[in-house]
C-alpha positions as CSV (number, residue, x, y, z in Angstrom):
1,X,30.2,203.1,35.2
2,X,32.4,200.5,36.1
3,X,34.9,199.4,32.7
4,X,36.1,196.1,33.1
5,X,40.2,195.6,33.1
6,X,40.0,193.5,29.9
7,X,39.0,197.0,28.2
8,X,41.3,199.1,30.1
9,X,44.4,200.7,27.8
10,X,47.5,200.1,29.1
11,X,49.7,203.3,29.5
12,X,53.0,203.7,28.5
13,X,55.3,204.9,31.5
14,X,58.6,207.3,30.9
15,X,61.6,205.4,32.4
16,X,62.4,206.3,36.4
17,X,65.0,208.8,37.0
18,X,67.9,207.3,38.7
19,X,69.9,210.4,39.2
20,X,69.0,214.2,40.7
21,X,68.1,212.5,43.7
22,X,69.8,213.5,47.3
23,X,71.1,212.1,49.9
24,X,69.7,210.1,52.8
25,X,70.1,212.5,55.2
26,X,69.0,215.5,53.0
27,X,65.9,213.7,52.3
28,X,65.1,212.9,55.9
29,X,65.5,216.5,57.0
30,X,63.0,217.5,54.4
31,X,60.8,215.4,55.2
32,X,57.3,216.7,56.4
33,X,53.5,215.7,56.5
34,X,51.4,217.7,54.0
35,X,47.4,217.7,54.7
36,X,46.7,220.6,52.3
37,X,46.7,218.4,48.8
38,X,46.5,219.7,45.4
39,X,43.7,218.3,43.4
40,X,46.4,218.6,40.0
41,X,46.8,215.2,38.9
42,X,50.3,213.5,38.5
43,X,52.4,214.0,35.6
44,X,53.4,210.6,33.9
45,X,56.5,211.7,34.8
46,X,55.6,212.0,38.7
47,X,54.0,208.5,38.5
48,X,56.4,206.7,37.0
49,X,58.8,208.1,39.7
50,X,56.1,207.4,42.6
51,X,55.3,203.7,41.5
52,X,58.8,202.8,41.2
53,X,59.6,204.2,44.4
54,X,57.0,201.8,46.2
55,X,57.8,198.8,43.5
56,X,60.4,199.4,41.0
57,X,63.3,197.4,39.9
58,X,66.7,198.4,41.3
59,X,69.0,195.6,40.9
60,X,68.8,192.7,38.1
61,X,68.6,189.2,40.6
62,X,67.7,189.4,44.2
63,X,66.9,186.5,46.1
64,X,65.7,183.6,44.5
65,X,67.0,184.7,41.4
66,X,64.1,187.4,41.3
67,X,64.5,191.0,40.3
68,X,65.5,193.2,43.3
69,X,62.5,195.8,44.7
70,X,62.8,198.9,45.8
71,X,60.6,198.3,48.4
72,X,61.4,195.9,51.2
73,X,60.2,192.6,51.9
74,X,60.7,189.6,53.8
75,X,61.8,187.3,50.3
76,X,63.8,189.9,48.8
77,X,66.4,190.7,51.9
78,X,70.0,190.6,51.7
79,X,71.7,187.3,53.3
């Protein structure tokens, strides 16, 4: 059954963590490819954390007087 958006409830997302990360270098030595994925879904917590990693906001005015991503882009680099 396909729900059209207009009908779709918006949810409510805790704010991102900002702290209790690590370092660069800490994260890149973790890092590793997992094929064996776990068919629990996210936490709103987790979410929140994962769609602000690939979108979120992490400065107030990036170029053209936007908010700054987290991800990178062509109209949202430094000059």
């Amino acid at each position: 059954m396909i729900v059209p958006v207009t009908q779709l409830a918006a949810i409510e997302l805790p704010s991102p963590s900002e702290s209790g990360g690590c370092s660069v270098y800490e994260a890149l030595v973790r890092r590793q490819t997992t094929r064996d994925i776990a068919s629990l879904p996210l936490t709103l917590v987790q979410l929140s954390q994962l769609l602000w990693a690939a979108c979120g906001v992490n400065r107030q005015t990036g170029p053209f007087r936007a908010p700054g991503r987290t991800a990178a882009s062509a109209s949202n680099s430094k000059r």
